[in-house]
LUMNU-847553 format. One line per field, with one value per residue: x, y, z of N, C-alpha, C, O in turn; residue in one letter; residue number from 1. Coordinates in Angstrom, 2 decimals. Example, Ala and Ser with C-alpha at 12.3 -4.5 7.8 and 13.67 -1.06 7.14 Angstrom:
nu <- c(13.19;12.85)
nv <- c(-5.69;-2.25)
nw <- c(7.80;7.08)
cau <- c(12.30;13.67)
cav <- c(-4.50;-1.06)
caw <- c(7.80;7.14)
cu <- c(13.20;12.90)
cv <- c(-3.30;0.03)
cw <- c(7.80;7.87)
ou <- c(14.24;13.41)
ov <- c(-3.32;1.14)
ow <- c(8.46;8.04)
kekol <- c(A;S)
drenkol <- c(1;2)
***
This chain:
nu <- c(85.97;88.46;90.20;91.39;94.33;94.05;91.91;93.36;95.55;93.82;92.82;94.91;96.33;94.13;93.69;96.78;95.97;93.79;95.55;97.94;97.11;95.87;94.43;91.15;88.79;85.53;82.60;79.96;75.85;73.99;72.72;72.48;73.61;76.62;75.51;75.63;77.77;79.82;79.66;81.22;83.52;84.73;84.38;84.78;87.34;90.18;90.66;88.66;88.38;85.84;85.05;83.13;81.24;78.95;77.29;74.16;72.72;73.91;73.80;74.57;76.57;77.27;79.79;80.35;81.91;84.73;85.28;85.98;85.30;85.24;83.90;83.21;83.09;80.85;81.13;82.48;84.92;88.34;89.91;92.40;92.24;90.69;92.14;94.11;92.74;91.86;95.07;95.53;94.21;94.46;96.77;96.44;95.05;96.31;98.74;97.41;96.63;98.87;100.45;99.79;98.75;99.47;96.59;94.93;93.94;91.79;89.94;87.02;85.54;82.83;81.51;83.16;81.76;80.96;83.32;84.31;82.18;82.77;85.16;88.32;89.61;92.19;92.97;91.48;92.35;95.14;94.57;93.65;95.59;97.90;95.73;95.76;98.65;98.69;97.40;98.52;101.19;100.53;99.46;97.06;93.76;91.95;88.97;86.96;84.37;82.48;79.42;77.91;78.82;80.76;82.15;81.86;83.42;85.50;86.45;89.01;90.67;91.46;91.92;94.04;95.31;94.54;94.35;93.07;89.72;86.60;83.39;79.76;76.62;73.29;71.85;70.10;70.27;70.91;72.61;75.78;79.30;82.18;85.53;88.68;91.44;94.42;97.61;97.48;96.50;93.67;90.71;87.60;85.48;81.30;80.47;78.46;77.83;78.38)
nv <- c(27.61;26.62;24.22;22.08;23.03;25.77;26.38;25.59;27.79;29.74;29.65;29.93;32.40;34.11;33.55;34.65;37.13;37.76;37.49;39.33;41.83;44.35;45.63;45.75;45.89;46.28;45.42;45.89;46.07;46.01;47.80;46.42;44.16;45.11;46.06;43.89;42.54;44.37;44.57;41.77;42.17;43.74;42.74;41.72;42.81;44.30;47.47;50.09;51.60;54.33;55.38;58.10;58.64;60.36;58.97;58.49;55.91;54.11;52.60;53.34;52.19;50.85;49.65;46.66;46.82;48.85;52.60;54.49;58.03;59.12;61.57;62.64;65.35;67.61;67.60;69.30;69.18;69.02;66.35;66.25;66.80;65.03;62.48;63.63;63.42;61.21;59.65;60.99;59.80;57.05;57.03;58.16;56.15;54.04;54.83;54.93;52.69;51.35;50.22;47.71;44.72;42.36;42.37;43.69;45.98;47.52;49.11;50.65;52.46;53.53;54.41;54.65;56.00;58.86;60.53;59.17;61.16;63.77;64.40;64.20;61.49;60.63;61.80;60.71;58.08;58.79;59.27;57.07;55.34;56.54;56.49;53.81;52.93;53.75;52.30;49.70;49.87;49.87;47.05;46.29;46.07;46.96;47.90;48.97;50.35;49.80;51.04;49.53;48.30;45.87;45.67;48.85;51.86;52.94;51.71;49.26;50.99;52.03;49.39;48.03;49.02;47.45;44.34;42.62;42.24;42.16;40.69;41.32;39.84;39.82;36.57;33.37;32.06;33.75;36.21;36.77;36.11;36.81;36.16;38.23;37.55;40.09;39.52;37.17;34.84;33.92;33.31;33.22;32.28;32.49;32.41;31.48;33.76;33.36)
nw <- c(-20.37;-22.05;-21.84;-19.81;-18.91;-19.48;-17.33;-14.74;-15.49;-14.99;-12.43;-11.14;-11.80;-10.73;-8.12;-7.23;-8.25;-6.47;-4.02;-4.20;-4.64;-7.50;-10.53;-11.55;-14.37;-14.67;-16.66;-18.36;-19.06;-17.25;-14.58;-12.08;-12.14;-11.74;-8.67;-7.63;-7.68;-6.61;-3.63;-3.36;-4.49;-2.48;0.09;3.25;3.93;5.71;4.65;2.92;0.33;-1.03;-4.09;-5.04;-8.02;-9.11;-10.94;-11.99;-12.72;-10.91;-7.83;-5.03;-2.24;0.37;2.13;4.24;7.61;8.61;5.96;3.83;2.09;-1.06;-2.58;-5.89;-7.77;-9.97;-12.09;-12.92;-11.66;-11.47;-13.40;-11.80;-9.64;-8.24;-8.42;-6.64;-4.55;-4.36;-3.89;-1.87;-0.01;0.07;1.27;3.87;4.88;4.57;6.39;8.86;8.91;9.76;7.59;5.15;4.63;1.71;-0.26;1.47;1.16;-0.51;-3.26;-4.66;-7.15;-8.55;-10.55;-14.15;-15.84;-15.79;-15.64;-17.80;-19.55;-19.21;-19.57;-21.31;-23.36;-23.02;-20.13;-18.34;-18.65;-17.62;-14.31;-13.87;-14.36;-12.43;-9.99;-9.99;-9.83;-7.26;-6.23;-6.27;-5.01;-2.67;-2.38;-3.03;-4.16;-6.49;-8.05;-10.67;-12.06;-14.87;-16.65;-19.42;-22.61;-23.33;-25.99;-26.19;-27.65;-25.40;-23.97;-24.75;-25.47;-22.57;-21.28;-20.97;-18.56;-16.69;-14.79;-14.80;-16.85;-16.69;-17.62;-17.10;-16.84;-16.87;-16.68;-17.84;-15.67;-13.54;-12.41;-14.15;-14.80;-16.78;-16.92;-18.20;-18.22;-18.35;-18.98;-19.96;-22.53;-21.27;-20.10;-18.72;-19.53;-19.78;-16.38;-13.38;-11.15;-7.81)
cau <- c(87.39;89.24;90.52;92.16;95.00;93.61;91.05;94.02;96.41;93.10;92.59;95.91;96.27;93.11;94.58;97.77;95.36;93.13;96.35;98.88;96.75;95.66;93.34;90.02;87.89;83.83;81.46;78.12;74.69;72.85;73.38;71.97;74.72;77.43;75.42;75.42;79.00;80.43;80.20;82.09;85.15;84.77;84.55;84.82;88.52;90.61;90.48;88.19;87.83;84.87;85.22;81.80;81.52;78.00;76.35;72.83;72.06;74.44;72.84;75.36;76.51;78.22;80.47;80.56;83.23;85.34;85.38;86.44;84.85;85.82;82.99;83.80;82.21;79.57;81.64;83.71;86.05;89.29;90.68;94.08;91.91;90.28;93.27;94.94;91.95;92.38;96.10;95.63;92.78;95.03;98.01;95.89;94.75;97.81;99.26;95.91;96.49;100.38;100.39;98.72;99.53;99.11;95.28;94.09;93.35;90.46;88.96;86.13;85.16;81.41;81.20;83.66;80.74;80.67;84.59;84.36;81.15;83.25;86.64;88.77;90.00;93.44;92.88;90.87;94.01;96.21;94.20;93.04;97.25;97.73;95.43;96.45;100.04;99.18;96.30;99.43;102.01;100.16;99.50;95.60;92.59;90.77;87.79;86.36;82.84;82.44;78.41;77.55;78.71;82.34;82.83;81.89;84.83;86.41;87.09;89.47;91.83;91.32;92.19;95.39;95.51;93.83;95.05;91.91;88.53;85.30;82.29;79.17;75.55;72.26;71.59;69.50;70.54;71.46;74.23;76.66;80.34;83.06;87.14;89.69;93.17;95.32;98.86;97.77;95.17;92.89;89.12;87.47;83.92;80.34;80.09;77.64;78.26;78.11)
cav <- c(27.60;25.66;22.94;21.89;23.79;27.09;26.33;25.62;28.94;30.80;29.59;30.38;33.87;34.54;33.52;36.26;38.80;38.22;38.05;40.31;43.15;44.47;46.20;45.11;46.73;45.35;46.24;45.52;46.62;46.09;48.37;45.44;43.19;45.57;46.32;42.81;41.63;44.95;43.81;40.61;41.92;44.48;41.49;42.37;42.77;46.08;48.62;49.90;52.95;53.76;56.51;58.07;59.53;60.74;58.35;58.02;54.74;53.36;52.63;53.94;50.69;51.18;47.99;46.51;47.39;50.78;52.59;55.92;57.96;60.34;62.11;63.47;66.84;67.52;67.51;70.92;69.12;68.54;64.80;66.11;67.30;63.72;61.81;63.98;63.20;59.70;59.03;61.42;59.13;55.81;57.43;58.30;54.44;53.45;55.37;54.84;50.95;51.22;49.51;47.02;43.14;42.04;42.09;44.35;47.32;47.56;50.45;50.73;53.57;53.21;54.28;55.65;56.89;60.43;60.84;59.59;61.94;65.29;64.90;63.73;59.59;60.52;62.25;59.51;57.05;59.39;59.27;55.70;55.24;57.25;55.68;52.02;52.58;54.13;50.86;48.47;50.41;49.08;45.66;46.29;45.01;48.12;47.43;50.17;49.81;50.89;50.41;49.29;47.08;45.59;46.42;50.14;52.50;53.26;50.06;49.34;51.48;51.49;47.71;47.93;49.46;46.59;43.35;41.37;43.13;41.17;40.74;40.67;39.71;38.98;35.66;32.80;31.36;34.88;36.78;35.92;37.08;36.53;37.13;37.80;38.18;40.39;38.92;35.69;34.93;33.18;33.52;31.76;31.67;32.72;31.39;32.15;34.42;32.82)
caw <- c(-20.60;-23.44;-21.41;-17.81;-18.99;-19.45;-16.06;-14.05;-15.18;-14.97;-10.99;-10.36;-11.92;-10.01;-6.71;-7.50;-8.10;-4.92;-2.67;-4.17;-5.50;-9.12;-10.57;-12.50;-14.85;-14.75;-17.88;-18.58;-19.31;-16.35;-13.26;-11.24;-11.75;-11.00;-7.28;-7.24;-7.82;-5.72;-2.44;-3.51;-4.63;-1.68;0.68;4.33;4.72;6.52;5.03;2.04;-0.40;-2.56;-5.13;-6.22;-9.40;-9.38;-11.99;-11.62;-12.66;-10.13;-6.69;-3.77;-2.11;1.73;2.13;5.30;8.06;7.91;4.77;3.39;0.37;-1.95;-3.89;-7.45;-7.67;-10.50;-13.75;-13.79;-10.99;-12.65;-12.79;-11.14;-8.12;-7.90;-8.09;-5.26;-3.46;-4.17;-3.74;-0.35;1.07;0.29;1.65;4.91;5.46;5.15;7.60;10.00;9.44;9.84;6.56;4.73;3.90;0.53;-0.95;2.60;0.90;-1.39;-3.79;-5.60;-8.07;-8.69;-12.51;-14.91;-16.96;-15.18;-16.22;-19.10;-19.90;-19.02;-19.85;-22.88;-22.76;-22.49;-19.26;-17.66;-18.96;-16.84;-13.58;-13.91;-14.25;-11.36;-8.89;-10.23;-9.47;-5.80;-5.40;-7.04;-4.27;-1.30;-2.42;-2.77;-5.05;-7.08;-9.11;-11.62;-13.06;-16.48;-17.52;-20.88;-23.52;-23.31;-26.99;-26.23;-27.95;-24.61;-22.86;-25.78;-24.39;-21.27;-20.76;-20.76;-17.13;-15.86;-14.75;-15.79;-17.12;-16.14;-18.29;-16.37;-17.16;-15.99;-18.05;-17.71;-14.53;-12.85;-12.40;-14.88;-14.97;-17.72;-16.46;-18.81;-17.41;-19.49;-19.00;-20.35;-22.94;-20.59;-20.14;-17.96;-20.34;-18.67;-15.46;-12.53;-9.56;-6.73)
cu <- c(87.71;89.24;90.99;93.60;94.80;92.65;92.09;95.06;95.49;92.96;94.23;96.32;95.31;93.47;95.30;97.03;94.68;93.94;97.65;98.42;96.90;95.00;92.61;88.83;86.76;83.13;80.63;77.27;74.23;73.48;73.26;73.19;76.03;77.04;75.92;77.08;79.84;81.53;81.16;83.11;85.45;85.61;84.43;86.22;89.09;89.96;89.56;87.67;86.96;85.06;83.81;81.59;80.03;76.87;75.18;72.29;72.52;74.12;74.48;75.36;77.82;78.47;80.07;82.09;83.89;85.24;85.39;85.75;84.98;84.72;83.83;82.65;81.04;80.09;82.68;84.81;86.68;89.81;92.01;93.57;91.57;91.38;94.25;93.87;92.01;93.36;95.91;94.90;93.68;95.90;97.21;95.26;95.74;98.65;98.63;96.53;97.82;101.04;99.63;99.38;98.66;97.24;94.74;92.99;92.48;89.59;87.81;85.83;84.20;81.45;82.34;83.07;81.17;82.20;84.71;83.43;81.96;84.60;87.18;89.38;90.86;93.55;92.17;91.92;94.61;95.53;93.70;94.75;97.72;97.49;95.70;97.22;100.02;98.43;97.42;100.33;101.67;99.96;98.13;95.20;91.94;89.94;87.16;85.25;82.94;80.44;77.98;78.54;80.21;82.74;82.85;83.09;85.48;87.08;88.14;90.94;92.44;92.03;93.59;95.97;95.06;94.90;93.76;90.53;87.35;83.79;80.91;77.36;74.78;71.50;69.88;69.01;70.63;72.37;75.44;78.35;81.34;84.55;87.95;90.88;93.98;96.52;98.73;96.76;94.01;91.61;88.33;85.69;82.64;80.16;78.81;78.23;77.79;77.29)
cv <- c(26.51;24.53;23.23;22.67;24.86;27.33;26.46;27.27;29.95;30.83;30.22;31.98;34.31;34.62;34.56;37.16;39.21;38.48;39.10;41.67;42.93;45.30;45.87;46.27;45.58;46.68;45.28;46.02;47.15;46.66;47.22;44.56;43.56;45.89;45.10;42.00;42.60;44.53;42.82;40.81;43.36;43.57;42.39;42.93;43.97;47.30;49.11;51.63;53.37;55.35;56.68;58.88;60.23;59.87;57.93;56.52;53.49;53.47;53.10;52.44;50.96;49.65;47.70;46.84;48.71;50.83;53.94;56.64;59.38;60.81;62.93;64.23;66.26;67.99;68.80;70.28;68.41;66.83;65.15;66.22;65.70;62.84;62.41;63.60;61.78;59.15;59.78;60.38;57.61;56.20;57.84;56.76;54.09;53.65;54.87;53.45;50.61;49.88;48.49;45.22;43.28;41.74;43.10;45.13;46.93;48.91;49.79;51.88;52.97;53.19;55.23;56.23;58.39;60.91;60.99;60.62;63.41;65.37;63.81;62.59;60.04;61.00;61.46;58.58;57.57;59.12;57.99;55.17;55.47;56.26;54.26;52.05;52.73;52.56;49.33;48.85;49.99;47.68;45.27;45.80;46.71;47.51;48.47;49.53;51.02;50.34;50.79;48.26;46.78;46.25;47.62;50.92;52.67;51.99;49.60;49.52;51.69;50.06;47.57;48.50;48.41;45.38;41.98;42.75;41.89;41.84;40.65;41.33;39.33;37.64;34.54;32.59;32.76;35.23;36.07;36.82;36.00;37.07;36.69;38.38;38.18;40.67;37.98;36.01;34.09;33.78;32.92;31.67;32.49;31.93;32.47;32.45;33.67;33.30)
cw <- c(-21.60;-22.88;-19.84;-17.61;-18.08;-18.22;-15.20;-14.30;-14.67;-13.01;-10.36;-10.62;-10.98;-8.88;-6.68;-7.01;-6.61;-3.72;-3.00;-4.83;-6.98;-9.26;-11.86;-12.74;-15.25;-15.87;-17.77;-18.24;-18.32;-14.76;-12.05;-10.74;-11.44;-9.39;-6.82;-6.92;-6.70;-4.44;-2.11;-3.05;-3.23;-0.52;2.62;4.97;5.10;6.25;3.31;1.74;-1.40;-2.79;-6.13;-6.68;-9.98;-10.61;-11.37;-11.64;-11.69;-8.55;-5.60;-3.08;-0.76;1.72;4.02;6.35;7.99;6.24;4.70;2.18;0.21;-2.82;-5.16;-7.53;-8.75;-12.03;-13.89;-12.69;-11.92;-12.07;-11.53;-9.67;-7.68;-7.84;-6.81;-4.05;-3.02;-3.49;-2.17;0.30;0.95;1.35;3.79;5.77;5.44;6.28;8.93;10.33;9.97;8.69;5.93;4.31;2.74;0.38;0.48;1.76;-0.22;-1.88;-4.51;-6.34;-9.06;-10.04;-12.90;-15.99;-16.86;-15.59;-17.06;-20.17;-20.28;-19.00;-20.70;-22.37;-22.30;-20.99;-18.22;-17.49;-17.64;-15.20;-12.97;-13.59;-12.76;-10.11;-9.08;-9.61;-8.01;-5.04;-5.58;-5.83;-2.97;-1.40;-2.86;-4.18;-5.36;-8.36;-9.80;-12.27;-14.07;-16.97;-18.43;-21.60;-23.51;-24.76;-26.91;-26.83;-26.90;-23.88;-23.81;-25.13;-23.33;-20.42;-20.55;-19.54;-16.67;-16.01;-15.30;-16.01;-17.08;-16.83;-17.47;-17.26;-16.51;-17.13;-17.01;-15.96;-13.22;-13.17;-13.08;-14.76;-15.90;-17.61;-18.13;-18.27;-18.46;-19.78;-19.74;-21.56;-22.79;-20.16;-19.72;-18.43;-19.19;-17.75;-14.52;-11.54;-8.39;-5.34)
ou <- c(86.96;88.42;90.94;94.03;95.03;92.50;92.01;95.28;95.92;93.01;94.46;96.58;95.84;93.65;94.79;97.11;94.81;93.64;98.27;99.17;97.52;94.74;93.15;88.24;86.89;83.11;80.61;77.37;73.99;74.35;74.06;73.63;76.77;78.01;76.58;77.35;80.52;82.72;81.81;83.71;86.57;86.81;84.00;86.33;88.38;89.17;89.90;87.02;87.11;85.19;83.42;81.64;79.97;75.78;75.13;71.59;71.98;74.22;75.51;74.44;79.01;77.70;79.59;83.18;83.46;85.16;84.78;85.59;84.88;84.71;84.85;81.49;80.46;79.44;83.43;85.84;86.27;89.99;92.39;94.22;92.24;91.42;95.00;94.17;92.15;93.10;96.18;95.25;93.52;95.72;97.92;95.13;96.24;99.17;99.29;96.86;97.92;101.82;98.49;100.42;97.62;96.75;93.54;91.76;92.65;88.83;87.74;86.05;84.45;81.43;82.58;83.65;81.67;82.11;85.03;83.79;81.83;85.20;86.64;89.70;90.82;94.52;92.47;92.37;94.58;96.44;93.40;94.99;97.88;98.28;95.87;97.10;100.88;98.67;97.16;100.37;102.57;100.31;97.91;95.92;91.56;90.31;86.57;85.22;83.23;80.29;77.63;79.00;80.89;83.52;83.84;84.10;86.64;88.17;88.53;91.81;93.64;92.47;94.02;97.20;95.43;95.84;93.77;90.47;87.54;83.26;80.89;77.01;75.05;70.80;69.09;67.98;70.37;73.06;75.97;78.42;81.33;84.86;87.93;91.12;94.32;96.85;99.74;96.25;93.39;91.66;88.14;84.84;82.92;79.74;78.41;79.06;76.59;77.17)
ov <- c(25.55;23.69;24.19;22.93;25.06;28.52;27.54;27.91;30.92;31.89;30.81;32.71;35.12;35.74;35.56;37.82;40.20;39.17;39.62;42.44;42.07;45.98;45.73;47.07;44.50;47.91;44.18;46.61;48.36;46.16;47.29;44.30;42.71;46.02;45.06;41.13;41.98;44.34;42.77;40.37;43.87;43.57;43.51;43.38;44.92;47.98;48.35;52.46;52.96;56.25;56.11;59.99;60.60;60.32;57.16;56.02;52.39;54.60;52.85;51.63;51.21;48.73;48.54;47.07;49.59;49.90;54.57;55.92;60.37;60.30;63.62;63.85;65.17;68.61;69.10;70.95;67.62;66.34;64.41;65.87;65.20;62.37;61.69;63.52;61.27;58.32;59.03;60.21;56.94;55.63;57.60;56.51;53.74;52.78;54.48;53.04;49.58;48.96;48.48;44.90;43.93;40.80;43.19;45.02;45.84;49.58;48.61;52.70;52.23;52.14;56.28;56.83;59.00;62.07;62.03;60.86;64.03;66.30;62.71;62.51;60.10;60.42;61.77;58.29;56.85;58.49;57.86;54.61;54.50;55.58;53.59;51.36;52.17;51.96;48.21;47.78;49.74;47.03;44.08;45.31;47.46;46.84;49.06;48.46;52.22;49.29;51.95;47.36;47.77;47.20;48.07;50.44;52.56;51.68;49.09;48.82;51.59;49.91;46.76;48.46;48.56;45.26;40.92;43.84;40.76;42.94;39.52;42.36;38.58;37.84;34.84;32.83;32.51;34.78;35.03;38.05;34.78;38.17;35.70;39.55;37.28;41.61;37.66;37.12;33.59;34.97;31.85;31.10;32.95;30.80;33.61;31.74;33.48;32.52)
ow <- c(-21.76;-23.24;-19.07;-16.49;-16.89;-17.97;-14.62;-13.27;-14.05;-12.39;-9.30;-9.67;-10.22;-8.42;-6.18;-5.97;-5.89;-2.75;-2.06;-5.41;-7.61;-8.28;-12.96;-12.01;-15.82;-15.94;-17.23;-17.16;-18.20;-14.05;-11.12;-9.61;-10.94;-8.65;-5.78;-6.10;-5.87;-4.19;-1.07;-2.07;-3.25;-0.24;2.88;6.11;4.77;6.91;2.40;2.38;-2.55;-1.96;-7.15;-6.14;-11.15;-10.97;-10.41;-10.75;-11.57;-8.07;-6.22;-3.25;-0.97;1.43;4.79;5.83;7.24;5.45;5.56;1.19;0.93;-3.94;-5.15;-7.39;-8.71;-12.88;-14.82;-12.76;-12.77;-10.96;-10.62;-8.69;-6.77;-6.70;-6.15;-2.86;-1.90;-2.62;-1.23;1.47;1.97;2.42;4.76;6.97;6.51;6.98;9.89;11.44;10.63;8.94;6.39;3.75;2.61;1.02;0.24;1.68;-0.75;-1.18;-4.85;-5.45;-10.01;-10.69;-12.31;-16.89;-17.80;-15.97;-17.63;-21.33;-21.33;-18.47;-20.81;-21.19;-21.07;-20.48;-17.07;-16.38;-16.64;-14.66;-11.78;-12.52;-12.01;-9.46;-8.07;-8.60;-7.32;-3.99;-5.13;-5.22;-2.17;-0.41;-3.07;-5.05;-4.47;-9.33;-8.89;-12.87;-14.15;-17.60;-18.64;-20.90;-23.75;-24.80;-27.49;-26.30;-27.28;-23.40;-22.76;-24.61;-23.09;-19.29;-19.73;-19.47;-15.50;-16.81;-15.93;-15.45;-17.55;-16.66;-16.98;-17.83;-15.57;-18.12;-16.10;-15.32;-12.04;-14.09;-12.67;-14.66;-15.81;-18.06;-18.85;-17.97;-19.23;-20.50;-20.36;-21.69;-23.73;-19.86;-20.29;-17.75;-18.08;-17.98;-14.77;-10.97;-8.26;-4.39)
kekol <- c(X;X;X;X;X;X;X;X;X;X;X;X;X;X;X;X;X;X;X;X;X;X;X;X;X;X;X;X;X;X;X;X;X;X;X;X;X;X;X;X;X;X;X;X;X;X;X;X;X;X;X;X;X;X;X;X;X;X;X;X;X;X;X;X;X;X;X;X;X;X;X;X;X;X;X;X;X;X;X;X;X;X;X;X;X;X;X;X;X;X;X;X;X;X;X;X;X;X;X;X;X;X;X;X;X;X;X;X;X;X;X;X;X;X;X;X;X;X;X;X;X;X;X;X;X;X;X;X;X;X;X;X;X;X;X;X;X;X;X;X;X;X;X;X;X;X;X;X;X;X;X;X;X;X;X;X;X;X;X;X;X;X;X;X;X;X;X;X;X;X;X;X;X;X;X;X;X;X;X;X;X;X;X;X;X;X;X;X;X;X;X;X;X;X)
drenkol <- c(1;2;3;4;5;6;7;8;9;10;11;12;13;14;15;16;17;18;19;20;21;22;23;24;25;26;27;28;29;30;31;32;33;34;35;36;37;38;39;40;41;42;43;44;45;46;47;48;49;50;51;52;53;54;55;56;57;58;59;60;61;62;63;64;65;66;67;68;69;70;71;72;73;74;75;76;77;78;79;80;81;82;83;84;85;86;87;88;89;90;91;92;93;94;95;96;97;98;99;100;101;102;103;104;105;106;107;108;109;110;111;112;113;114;115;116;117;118;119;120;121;122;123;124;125;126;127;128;129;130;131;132;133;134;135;136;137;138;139;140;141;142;143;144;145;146;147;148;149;150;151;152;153;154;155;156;157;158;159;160;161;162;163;164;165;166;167;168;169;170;171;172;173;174;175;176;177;178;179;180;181;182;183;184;185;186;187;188;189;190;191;192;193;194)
***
């Protein structure tokens, strides 16, 4: 980080996000370090939805505690079906839990490779929109893995649904991750996962 400034707005944006909901988009190379960081932002708390999109190189990853899951067919299912599957399966925990306090709820959606593979950006945009606003409507934390290279052409556009997008690497030391939160223009540099 720049300075004590930019360290301090960055700890406190961060805070926000972990207790009033958001949603974060993770890139990078190595499938490893998305299994690896998962669980994290999973964490153990209520209630938890994972959304899997069939990508091979991504290992299947059961959280601890309850948890709900939505498979995405095998490429001819349409986004509109997956997003009703989605917003139904929030809309069903919610109910179950008789609501949620701020940061409860928790998605995940394993890879947006397999989306973006078989259907046009704008249509990903729309569904990525979609389930944001229903994961932003409860108060919750959603995390989207995208793997490969942050510059990639799609992440680009993409970013602008997100509330921070997270760089992650396997470096020297291990597990590396890089936040940028994109309200501000704060960055909190490579650090190590903990």
């Amino acid at each position: 980080m720049g300075d004590d400034s930019d360290g301090h707005a960055f700890a406190e944006m961060l805070a926000e996000l972990r207790a009033d909901g958001g949603d974060i988009l993770l890139v990078g190379r190595e499938p490893a370090a998305h299994a690896s960081v998962c669980p994290r932002l999973l964490g153990d708390r209520g209630r938890t939805l994972v959304v899997r999109t069939g990508d091979p190189t991504i290992r299947p990853f059961d959280p601890p505690g309850e948890f709900d899951v939505v498979e995405y067919g095998d490429g001819r299912e349409s986004l509109g079906s997956l997003g009703t599957d989605v917003v139904g399966a929030v809309d069903d925990l919610e109910a179950a839990a008789g609501g949620f306090d701020p940061g409860e709820f928790r998605l995940c959606v394993d890879s947006l490779g397999p989306l973006l593979e078989s259907h046009p950006l704008e249509n990903v945009f729309r569904l990525l929109h979609l389930v944001g606003a229903r994961v932003g409507a409860v108060g919750g934390v959603g995390h989207y893995h995208l793997p490969g290279e942050h510059a990639h052409g799609t992440v680009g556009p993409l970013e602008a649904l997100f509330d921070a997008v997270v760089e992650l690497r396997i470096g020297e030391e291990g597990l590396e991750q890089r936040w940028e939160l994109r309200d501000s223009d704060v960055e909190s540099g490579w650090v190590s996962v903990d």
